[in-house]
Structure formats: structure tokens, C-alpha cells
C-alpha positions as CSV (number, residue, x, y, z in Angstrom):
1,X,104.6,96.6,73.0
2,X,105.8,99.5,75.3
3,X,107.4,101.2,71.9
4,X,104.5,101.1,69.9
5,X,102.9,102.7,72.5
6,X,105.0,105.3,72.6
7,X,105.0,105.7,68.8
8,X,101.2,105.9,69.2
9,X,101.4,108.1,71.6
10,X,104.3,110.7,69.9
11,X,101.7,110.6,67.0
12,X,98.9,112.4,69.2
13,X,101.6,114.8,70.3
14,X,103.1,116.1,66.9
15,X,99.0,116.3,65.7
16,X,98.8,118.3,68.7
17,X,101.6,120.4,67.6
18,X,100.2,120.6,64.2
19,X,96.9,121.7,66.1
20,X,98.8,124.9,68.3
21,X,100.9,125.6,64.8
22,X,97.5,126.4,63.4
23,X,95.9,128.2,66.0
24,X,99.1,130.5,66.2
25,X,99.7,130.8,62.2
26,X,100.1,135.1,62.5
27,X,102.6,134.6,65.0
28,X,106.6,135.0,64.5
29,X,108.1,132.6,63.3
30,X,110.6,132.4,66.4
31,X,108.0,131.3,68.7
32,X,107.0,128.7,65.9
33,X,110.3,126.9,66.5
34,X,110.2,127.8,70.3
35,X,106.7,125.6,70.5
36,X,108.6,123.0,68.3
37,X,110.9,122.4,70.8
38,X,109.0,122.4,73.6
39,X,106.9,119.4,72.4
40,X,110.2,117.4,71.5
41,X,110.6,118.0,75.3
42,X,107.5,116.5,76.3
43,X,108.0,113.4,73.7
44,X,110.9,113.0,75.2
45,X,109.9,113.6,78.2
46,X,106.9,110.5,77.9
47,X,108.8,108.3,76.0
48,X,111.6,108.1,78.7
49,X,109.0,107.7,81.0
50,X,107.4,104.8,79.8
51,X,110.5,103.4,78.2
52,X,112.8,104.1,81.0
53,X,115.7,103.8,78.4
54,X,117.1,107.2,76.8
55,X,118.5,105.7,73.4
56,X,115.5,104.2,72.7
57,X,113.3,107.1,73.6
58,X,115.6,109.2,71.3
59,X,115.7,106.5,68.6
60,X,111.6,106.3,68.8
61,X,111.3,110.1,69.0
62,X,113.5,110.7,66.0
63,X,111.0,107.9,64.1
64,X,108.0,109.5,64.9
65,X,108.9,112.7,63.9
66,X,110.0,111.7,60.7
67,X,107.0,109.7,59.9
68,X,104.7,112.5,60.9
69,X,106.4,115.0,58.9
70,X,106.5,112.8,55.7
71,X,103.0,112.4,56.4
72,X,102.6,116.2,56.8
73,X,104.2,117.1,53.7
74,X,102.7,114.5,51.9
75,X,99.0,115.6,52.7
76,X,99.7,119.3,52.3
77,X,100.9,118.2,48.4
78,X,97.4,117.5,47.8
């Protein structure tokens, strides 16, 4: 239960990342990747917190991010 939790909760995350991306669409592109990384900090940061194991935090970190993104991509097609 504790790891769909954190699933759930790395979902609100990246939407807020897709949120800030939006709000700071004229700026470089460097601090686009900058912000990128510093919400794969906090996910990780959460998810180790509630998990208390690192391989799974990584392993359910690396999940959400692709499933948000295929999401992402998938809506911007339309």
C-alpha cells in the first residue's frame, strides 16, 4: 500500500513540475533542467521517506516518471 502511495503521490509532484514548467516557459532552458532535477530530489526525497528503502524509492521514482511522461507526450499529440 505504502508504494502506491508514493506513486500517487510522485504523480502530484511531476503535475506540479508540469505546473512551474508552464509558468516559467520564457526562461532558459538551463534552469528548465535545473527545476527538473530538483523535483527528482524531492521525489526522492518523499519516497525514501515513506518507504524507508532506497531501491525501491529509486525503482518507484523511475516508474512514475516514465508513466507521467508517456502521459505527457501522449496528451500533448492531441
Amino acid at each position: 500500500m505504502k508504494n502506491y502511495v508514493v506513486l500517487l503521490l510522485h504523480l502530484i509532484l511531476w503535475s506540479g513540475y508540469t505546473l512551474t514548467e508552464w509558468l516559467s516557459k520564457n526562461d532558459q532552458i538551463i534552469y528548465n533542467i535545473l527545476m527538473f532535477f530538483v523535483f527528482v530530489y524531492i521525489a526522492v526525497i518523499l519516497g525514501n521517506y515513506i518507504l524507508k528503502s532506497t531501491k525501491k524509492t529509486l525503482v518507484i521514482t523511475l516508474a512514475s516518471l516514465l508513466l507521467y511522461s508517456s502521459i505527457h507526450v501522449t496528451l500533448n499529440q492531441f
